[in-house]
C-alpha positions as CSV (number, residue, x, y, z in Angstrom):
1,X,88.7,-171.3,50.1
2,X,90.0,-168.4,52.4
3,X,90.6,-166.0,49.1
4,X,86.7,-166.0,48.4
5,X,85.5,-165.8,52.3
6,X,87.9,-162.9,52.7
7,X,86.0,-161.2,49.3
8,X,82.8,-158.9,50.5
9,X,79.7,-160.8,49.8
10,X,79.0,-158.4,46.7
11,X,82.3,-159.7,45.2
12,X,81.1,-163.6,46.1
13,X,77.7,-162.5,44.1
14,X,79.4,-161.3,41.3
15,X,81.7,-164.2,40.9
16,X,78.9,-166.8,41.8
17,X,76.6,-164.8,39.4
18,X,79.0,-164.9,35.5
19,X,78.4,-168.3,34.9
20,X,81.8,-169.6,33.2
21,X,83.6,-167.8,36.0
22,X,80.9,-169.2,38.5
23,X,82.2,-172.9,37.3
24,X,85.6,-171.8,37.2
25,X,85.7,-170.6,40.8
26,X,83.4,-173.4,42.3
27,X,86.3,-175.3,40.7
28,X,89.3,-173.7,42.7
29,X,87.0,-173.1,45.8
30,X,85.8,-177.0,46.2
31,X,89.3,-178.5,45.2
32,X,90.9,-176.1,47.2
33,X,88.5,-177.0,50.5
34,X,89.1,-180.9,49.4
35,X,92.7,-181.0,49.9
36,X,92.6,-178.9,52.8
37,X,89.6,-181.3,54.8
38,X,89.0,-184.0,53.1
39,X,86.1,-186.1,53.2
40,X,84.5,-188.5,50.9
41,X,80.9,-185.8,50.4
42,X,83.3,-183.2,49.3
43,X,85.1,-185.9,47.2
44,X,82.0,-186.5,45.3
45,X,80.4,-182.6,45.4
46,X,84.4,-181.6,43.4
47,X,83.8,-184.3,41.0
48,X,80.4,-183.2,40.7
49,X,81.4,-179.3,40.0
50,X,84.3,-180.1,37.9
51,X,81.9,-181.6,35.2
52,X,79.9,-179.1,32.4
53,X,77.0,-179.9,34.7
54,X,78.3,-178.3,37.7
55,X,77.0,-175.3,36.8
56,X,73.9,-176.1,37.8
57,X,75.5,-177.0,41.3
58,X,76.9,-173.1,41.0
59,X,73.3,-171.9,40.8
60,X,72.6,-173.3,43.7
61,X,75.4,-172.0,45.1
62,X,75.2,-168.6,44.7
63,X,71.9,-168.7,46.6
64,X,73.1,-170.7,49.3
65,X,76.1,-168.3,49.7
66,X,72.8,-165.1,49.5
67,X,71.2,-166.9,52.0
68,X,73.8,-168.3,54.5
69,X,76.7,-166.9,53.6
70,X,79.2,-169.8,53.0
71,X,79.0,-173.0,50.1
72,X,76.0,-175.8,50.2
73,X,78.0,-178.5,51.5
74,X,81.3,-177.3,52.5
């Protein structure tokens, strides 16, 4: 989680915007922020990501992270 807050919000764009490497780094991102919190709603969101589907959840992502500046959720 730390590697993609330290990235400049153009880099977090760009890696939210590919969408294979959107998936892959919601992936690492939400697994990563799981074993570091815990918690049953982020439990269910990396479960949720880790399937084909969660690209759609990346989507939403990338304009949470345009808008707020950090992952829906996290």
């Amino acid at each position: 989680m730390t590697w993609f807050n330290k990235q400049s919000k153009l880099v977090q764009i760009l890696l939210l915007l590919i969408p294979v490497v959107n998936w892959f780094t919601e992936i690492v991102v939400r697994w990563s922020t799981w074993l570091k919190k815990g918690g049953l709603i982020r439990l269910i969101v990396c479960v949720l990501v880790t399937i084909p589907s969660g690209i759609v959840i990346g989507w939403l992502d990338l304009l949470w992270v345009l808008l707020f500046g950090e992952f829906f959720l996290q």
